[in-house]
MDAnalysis code that builds the backbone (N, CA, C; Angstrom):
import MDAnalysis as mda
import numpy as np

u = mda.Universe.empty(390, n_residues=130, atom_resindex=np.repeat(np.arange(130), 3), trajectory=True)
u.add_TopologyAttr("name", ["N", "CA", "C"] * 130)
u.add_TopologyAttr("resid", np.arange(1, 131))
u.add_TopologyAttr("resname", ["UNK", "UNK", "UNK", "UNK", "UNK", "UNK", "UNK", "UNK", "UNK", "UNK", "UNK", "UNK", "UNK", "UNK", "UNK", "UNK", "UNK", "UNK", "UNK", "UNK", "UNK", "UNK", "UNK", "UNK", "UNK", "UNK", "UNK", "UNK", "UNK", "UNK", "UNK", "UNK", "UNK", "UNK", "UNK", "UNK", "UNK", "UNK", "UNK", "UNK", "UNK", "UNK", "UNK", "UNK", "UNK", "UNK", "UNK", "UNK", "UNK", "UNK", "UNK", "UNK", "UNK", "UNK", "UNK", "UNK", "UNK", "UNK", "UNK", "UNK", "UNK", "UNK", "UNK", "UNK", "UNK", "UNK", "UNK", "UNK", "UNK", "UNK", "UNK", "UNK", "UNK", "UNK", "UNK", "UNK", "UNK", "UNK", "UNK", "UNK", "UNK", "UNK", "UNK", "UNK", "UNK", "UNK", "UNK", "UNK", "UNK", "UNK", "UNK", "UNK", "UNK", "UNK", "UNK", "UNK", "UNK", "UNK", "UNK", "UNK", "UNK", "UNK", "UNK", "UNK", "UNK", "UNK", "UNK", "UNK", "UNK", "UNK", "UNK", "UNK", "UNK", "UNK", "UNK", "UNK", "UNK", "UNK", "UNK", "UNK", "UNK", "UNK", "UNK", "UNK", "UNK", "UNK", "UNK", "UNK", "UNK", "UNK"])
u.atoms.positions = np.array([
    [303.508, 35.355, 100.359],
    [302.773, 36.380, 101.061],
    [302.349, 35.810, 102.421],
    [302.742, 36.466, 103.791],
    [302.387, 36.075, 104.691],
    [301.041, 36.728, 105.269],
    [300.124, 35.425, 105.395],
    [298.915, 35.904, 105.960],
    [298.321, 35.496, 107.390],
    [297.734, 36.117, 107.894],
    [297.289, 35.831, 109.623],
    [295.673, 35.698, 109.432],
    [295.010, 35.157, 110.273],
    [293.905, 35.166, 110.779],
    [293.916, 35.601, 112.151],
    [292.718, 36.789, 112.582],
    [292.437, 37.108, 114.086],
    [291.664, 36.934, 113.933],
    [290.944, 36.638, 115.569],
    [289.469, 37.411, 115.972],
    [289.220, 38.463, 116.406],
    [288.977, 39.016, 115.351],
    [288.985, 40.697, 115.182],
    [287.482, 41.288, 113.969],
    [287.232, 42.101, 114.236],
    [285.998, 42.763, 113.583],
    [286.983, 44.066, 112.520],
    [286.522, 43.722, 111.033],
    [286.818, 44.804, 110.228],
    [286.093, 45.588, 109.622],
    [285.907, 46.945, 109.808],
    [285.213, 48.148, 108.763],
    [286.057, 49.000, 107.808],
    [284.955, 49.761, 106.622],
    [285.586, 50.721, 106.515],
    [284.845, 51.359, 105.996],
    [285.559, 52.827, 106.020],
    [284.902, 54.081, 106.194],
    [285.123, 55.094, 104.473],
    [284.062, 55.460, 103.860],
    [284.133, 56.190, 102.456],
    [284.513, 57.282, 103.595],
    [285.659, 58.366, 103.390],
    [286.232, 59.307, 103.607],
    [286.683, 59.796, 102.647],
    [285.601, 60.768, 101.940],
    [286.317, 61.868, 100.674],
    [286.200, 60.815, 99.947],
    [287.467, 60.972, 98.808],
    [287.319, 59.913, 97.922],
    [288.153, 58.283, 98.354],
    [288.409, 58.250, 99.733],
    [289.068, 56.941, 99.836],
    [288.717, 56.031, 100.878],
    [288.855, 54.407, 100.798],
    [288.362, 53.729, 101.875],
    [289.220, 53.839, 102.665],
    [289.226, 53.921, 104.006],
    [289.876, 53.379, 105.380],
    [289.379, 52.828, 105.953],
    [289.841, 51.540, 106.549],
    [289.730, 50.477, 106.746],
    [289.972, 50.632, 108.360],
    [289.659, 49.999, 109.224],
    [289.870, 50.120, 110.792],
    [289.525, 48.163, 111.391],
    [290.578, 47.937, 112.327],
    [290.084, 46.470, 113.005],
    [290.146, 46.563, 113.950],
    [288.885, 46.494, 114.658],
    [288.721, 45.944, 115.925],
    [289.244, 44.708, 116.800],
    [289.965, 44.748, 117.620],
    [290.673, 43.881, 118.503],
    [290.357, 43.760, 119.435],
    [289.818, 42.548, 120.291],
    [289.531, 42.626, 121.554],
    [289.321, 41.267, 122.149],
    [289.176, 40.857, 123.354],
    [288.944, 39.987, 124.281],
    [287.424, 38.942, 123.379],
    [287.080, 38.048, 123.334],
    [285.771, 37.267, 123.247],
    [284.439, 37.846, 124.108],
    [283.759, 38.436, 123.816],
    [282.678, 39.035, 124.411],
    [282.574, 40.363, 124.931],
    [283.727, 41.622, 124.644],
    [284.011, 42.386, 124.440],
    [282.787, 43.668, 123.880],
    [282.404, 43.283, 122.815],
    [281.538, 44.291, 122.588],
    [281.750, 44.090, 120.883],
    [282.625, 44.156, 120.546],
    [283.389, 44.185, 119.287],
    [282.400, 44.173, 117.956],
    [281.393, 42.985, 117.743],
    [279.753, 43.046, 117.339],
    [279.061, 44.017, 117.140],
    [278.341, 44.329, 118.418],
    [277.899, 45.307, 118.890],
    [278.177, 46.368, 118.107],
    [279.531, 46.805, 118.471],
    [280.400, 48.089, 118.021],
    [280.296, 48.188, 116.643],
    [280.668, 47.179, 115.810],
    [280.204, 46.869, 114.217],
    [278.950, 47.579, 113.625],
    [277.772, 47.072, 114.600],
    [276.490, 47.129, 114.304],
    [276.584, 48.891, 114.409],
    [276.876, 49.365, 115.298],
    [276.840, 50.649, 115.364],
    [277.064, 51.507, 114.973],
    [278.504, 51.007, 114.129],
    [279.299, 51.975, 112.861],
    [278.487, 52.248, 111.782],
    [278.139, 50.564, 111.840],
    [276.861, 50.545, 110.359],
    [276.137, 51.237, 110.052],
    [275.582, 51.086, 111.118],
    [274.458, 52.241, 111.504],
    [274.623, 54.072, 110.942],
    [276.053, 54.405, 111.704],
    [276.605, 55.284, 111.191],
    [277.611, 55.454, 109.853],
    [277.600, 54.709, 108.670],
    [277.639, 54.891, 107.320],
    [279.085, 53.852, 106.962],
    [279.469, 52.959, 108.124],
    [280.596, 52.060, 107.855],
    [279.833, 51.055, 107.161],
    [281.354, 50.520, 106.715],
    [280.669, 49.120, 105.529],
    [281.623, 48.119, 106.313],
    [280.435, 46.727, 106.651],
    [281.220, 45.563, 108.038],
    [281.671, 44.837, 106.703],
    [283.518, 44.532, 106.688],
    [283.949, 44.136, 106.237],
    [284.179, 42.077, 106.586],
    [284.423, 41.980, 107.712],
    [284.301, 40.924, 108.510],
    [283.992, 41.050, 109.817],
    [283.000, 39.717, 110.323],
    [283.358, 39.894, 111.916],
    [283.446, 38.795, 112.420],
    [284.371, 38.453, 113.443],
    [285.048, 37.492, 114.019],
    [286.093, 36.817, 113.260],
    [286.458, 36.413, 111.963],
    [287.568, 35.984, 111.739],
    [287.917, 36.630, 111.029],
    [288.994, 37.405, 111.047],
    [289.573, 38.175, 109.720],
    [291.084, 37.889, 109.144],
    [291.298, 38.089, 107.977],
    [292.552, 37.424, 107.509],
    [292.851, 38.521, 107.147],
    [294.356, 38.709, 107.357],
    [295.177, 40.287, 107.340],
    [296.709, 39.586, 106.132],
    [296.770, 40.617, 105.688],
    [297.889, 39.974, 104.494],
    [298.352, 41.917, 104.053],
    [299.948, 41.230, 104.106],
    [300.469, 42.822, 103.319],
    [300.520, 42.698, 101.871],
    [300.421, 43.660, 101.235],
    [300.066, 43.801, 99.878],
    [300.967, 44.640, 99.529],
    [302.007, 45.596, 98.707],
    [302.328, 46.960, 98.223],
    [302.744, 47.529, 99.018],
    [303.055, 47.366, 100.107],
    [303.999, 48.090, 101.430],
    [302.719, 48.420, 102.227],
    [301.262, 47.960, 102.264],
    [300.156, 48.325, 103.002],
    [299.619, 47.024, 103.857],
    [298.328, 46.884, 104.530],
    [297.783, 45.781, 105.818],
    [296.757, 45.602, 104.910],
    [296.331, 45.038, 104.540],
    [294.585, 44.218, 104.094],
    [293.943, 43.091, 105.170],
    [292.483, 43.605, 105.176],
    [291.688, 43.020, 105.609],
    [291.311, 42.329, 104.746],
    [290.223, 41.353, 105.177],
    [288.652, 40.279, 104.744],
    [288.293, 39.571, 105.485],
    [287.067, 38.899, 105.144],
    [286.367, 37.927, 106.149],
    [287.832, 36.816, 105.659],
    [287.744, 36.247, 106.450],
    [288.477, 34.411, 106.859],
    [287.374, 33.843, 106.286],
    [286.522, 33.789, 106.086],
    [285.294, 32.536, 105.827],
    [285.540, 32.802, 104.064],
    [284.787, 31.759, 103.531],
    [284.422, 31.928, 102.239],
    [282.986, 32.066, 101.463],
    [282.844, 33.140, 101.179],
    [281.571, 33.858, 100.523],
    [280.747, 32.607, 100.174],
    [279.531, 32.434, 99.798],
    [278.838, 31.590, 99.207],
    [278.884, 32.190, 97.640],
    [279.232, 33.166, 97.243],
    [278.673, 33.920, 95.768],
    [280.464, 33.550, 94.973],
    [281.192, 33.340, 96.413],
    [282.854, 33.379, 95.847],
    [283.906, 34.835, 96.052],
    [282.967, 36.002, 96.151],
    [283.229, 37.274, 96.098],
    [283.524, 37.137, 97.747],
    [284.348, 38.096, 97.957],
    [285.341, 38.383, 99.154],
    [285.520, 40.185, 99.225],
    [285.218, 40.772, 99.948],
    [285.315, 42.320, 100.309],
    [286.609, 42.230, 100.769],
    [287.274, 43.387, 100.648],
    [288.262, 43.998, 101.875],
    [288.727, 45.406, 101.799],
    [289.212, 45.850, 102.246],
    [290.170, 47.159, 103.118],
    [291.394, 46.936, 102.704],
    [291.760, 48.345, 103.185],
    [293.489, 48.880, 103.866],
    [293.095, 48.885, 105.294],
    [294.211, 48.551, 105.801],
    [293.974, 48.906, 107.356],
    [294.478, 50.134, 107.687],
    [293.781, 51.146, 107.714],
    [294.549, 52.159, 108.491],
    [294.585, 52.593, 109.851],
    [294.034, 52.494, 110.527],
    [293.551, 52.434, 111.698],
    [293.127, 50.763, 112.847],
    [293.834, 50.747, 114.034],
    [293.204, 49.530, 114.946],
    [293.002, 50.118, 115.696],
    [291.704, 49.262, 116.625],
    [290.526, 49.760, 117.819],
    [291.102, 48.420, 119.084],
    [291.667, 48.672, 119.839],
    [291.795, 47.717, 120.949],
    [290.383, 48.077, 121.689],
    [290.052, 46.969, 121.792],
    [288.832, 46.963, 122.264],
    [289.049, 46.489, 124.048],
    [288.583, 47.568, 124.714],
    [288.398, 47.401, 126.176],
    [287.809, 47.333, 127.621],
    [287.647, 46.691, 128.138],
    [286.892, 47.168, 129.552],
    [286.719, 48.089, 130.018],
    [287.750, 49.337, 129.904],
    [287.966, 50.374, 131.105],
    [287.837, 51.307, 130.396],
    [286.957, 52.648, 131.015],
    [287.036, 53.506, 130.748],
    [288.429, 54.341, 129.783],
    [288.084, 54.840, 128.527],
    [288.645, 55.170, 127.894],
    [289.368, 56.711, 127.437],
    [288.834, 57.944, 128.890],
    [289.066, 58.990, 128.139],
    [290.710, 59.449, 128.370],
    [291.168, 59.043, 129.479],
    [292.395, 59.311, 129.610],
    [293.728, 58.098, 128.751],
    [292.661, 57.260, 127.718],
    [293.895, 56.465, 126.803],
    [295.085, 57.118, 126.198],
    [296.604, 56.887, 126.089],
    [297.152, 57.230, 125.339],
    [297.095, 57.261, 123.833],
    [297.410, 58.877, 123.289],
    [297.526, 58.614, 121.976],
    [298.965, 58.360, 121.350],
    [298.938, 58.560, 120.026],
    [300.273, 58.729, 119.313],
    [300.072, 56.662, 119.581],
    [299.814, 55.841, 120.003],
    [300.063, 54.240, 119.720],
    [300.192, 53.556, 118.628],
    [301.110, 53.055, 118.629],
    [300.945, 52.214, 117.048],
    [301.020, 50.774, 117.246],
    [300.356, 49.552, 116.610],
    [300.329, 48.505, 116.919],
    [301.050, 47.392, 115.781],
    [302.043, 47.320, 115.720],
    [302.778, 46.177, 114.522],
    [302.359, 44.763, 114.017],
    [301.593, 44.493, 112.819],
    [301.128, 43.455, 112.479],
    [301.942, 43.307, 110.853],
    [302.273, 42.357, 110.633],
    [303.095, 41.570, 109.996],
    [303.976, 42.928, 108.954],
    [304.839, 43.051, 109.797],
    [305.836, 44.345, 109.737],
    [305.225, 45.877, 109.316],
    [303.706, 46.390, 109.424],
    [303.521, 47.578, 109.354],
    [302.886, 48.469, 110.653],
    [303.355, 49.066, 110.963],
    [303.380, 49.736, 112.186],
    [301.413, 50.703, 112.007],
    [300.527, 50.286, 112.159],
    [299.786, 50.846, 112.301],
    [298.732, 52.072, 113.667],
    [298.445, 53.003, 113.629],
    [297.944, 54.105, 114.186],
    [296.779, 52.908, 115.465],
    [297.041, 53.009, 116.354],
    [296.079, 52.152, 117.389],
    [295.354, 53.071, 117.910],
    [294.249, 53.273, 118.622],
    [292.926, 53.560, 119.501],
    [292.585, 53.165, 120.647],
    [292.580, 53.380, 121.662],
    [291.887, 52.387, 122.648],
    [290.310, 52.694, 122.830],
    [289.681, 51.942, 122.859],
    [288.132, 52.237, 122.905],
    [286.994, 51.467, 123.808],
    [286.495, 51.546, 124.488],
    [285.613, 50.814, 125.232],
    [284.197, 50.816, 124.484],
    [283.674, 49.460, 123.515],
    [282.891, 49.437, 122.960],
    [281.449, 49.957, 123.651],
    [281.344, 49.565, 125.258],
    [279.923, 50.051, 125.847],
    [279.824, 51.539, 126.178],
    [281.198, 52.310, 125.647],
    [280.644, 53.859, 125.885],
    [279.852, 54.254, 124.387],
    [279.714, 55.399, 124.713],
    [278.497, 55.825, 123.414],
    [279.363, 56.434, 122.584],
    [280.297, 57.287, 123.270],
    [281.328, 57.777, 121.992],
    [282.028, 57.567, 121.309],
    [281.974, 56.070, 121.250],
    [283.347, 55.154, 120.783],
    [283.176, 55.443, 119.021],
    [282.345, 55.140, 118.566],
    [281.982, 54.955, 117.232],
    [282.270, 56.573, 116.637],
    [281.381, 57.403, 117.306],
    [281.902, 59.053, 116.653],
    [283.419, 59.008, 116.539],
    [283.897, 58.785, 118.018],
    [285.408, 58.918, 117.794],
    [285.976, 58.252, 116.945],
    [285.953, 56.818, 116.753],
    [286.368, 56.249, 115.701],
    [286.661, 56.821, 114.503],
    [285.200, 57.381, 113.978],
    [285.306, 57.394, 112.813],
    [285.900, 58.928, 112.886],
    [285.664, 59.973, 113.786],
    [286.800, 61.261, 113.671],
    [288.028, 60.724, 113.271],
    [288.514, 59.677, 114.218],
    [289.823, 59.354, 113.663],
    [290.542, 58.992, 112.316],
    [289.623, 57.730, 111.764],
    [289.536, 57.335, 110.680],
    [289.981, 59.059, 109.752],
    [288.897, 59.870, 109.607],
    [288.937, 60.888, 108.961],
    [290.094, 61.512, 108.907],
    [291.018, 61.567, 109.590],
    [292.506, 62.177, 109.948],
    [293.354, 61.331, 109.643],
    [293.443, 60.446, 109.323],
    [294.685, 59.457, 108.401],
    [294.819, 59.384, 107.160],
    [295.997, 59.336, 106.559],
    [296.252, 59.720, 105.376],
    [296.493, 57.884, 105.065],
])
């Protein structure tokens, strides 16, 4: 099983009856944190932040923290959704993007963590993936 580590921030979202999972990608000082804290806020569960280990499973992307629990227990996700995390104003981003991590073509976002709408949108999105 091939597995990666990024520095990347992972959530996910109870939608109906299923988790979706979303990772944040971005530059070192980015916002990416921040952005975490904010989801939280709004009913996401912070799966990891700053190191995350991504592994395919069943023809799907999994998240988790990279670190190791003190209790031994380890959370994770599906990835359905990635957040490129960015500097620049975000409303004219392209959609339809998909971003390829260890051969699954996943649904991408572009998002600028210091606007305010990033997180609503997010999680609209989240809500629309199967």
């Amino acid at each position: 099983m091939s597995k990666l580590v990024l520095h990347a921030t992972a959530l996910s979202l109870l939608a109906g009856s299923a988790w979706k999972g979303v990772l944040i990608l971005g530059p070192h000082g980015i916002g990416k944190s921040d952005m975490a804290l904010r989801a939280v806020e709004k009913g996401l569960v912070l799966i990891s932040d700053s190191h995350t280990c991504l592994w395919s499973s069943g023809g799907h992307l999994y998240a988790a923290t990279a670190d190791n629990q003190p209790d031994g227990t380890r959370s994770y996700t599906r990835v359905h959704l990635i957040a490129l995390a960015q500097a620049e104003p975000t409303a004219n981003a392209p959609t339809g993007e998909v971003t390829a991590i260890l051969g699954h073509d996943i649904a991408t976002v572009r998002v600028n963590p210091r606007e305010a709408s990033c997180v609503p949108r997010l999680i609209a999105r989240l809500r629309t993936l199967k």
